[in-house]
C-alpha positions, 0 to 999 in steps of 0.5 A: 853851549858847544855841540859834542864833538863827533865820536868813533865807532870801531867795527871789527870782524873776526872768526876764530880769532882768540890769539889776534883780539887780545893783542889788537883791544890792547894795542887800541887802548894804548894808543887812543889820543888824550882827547879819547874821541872813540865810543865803542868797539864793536867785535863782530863775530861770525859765528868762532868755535874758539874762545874770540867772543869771551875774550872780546868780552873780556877786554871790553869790546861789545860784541854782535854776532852775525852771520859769516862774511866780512860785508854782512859782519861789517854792515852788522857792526854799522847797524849796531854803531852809536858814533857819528863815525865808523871806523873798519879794521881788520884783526890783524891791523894796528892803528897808528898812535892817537889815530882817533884824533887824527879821523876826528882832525879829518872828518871835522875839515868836512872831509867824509871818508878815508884811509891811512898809509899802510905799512906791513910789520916785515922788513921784505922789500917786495911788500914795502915796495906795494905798500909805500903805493898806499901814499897815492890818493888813486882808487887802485892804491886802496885796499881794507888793510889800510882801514877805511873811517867813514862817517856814518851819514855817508855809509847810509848813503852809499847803503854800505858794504855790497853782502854779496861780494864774499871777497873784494869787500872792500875795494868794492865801497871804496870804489862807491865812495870815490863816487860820492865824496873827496876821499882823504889818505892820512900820512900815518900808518897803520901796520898790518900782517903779513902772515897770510903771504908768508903762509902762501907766498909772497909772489904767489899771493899778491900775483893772485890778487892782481888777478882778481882785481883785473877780473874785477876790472873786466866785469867777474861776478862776486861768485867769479872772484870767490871761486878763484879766490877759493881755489887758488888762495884759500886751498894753497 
């Protein structure tokens, strides 16, 4: 008897998101390969005043609440996952067709976490430029844009988003599990918005990123980076 082939748990943290959610669950459902290796979607919501946990619901996604902060919905997403493989992705960032078989095709050559190139859905030269950076296998070239699938046994490990960084989440476990295993970069692209530098500016937001990374770098608190965070990005 051939064991069951390992299966994906999708985890998505959203707030306020109604006008995103729908768009996503639908582009997943078209885009999941024949062999259909996902198991769940999980929504979780941290704590949305519009109408994102009904119509998570209604397009078939489980959905957990918790409380707000992408590392504390993630870690309650991975908790709540029933697959061998947790896949984390924003709202606002689209798979590429038949991605789960391309996680699957990966995780079963031994290889226990990684990410796709990413591509934003705007034709600015300035964004392509940083985006086609994604193709590089370097810790600095990582970012939550590109979608991290890790198996769960390594997440457990690794013990999993780090609750006290409000911001940089991300790049914060990517650097952990760099640590601990061969990190694999897939040639298909996820396309991601580029709403929110349109909303500030494109120059203005991503200098304002390199800075938190270099803060980062030279030692800021996760308090430190949210307060610059705070006040340079979220009151621009």
């Amino acid at each position: 008897m051939k064991n069951n082939p390992p299966q994906i748990s999708i985890i998505i943290p959203v707030l306020n998101e109604e006008k995103s959610i729908p768009k996503l669950l639908s582009h997943l459902k078209t885009s999941i390969s024949k062999s259909n290796f996902i198991k769940e979607i999980i929504i979780v919501d941290g704590g949305s005043t519009d109408n994102s946990v009904s119509i998570a619901k209604e397009n078939g996604a489980i959905v957990v609440s918790s409380k707000k902060g992408r590392a504390v919905q993630m870690n309650i997403g991975a908790k709540k996952a029933t697959g061998d493989i947790l896949y984390f992705l924003h709202v606002d960032t689209f798979p590429p067709k038949n991605f789960d078989f391309f996680i699957h095709e990966s995780i079963s050559k031994n290889k226990e976490s990684g990410c796709f190139r990413m591509a934003f859905d705007s034709s600015n030269l300035f964004l392509n430029f940083f985006a086609w950076f994604s193709k590089l296998n370097y810790q600095i070239c990582r970012g939550g844009d590109q979608s991290l699938f890790i198996t769960k046994n390594l997440f457990t490990k690794i013990k999993g988003f780090n609750e006290e960084y409000k911001i940089y989440e991300d790049n914060e476990i990517i650097e952990r599990v760099y640590e601990n295993t061969k990190f694999v970069v897939l040639p298909q692209k996820v396309k991601t918005s580029a709403r929110r530098y349109e909303e500030i500016g494109i120059y203005r937001l991503q200098f304002y990123f390199g800075i938190i990374h270099f803060k980062k770098l030279f030692g800021a608190s996760p308090d430190k980076l949210y307060d610059f965070y705070r006040r340079k990005i979220t009151t621009s």
